[in-house]
C-alpha positions in Angstrom: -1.6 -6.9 8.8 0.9 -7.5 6.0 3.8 -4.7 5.6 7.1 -4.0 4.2 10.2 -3.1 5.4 12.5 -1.1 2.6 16.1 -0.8 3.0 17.6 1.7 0.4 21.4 0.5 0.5 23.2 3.2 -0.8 26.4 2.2 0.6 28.2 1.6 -2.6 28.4 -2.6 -0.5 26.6 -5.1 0.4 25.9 -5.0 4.4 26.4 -8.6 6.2 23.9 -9.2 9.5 23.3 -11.7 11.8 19.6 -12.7 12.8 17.4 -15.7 13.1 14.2 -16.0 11.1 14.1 -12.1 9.9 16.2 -9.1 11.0 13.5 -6.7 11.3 10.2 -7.1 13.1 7.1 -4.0 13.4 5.4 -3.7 16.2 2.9 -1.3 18.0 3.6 0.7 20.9 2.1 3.1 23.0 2.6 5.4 26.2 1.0 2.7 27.9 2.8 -0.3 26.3 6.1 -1.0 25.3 6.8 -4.5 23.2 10.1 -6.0 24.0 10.4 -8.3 20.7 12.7 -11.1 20.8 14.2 -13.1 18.1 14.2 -16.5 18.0 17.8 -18.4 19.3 19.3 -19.7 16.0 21.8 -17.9 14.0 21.8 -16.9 10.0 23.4 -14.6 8.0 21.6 -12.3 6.1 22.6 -10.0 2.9 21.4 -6.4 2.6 22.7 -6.0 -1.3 23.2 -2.9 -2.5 20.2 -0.6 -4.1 16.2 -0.8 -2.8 15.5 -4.2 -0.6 12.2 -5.3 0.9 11.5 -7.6 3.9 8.2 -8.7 4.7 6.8 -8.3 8.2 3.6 -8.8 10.3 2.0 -5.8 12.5 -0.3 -7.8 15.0 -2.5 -5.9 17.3 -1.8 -8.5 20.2 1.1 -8.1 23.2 4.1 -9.7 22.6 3.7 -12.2 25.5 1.3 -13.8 27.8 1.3 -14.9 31.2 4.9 -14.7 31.9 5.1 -12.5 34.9 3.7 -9.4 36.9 2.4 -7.2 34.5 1.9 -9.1 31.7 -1.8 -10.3 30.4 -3.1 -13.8 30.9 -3.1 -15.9 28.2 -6.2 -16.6 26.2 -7.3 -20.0 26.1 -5.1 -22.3 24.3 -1.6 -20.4 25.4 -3.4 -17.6 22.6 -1.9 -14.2 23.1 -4.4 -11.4 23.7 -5.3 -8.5 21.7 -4.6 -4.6 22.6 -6.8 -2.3 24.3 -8.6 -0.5 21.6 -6.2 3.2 21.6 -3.3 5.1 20.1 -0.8 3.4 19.1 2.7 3.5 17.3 4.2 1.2 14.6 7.8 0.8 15.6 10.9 -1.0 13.3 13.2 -3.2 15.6 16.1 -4.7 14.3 18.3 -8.1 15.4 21.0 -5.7 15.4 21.9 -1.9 14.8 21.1 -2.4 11.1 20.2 1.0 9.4 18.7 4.2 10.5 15.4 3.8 12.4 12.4 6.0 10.7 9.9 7.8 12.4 7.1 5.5 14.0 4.1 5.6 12.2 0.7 6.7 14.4 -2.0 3.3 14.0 -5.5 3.4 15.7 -6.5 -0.1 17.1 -9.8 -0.4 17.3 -12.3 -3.2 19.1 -13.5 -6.4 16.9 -16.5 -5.2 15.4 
């Protein structure tokens, strides 16, 4: 699902980060699940400028990882990684860095493929 991230720099400056790809990413996460997103290993600067910015970002319904250890779901065929459980979930911001204040997770339902 295609979403937004808005940054509202009122800082009076511009706000240099590093990050690689994006500096934010949106995932779900639940009592029962807890993504641990990782950014790719490349470096960039980025520029927050000053006033309203907007980052686009992906919410997937799908773990974060496959077959990679105890605990973690098998892979679907093809190295594909597997949906959610149908449940509760939250939509939570991460950030490559402590960028700007986190807001409050939004509450998503995932549902089975209908």
């Amino acid at each position: 699902m295609p979403a937004h991230i808005v940054v509202d720099n009122e800082s009076g400056h511009a706000i240099h980060v590093a990050g690689c790809l994006s500096i934010f990413q949106l995932a779900l996460d639940s009592s029962s699940y807890h993504p641990d997103p990782a950014w790719p290993a490349c470096l960039q600067m980025f520029t927050i400028a000053t006033g309203k910015s907007t980052y686009p970002v992906t919410l997937t319904a799908s773990y974060d990882a496959c077959g990679a250890g105890p605990g973690t779901p098998a892979c679907l065929p093809g190295s594909g990684i597997p949906p959610l459980p149908a449940g509760e979930y939250r939509a939570v911001l991460f950030q490559s860095s402590n960028i700007v204040s986190v807001p409050a997770s939004i509450p998503v339902r995932v549902t089975g493929r209908r």
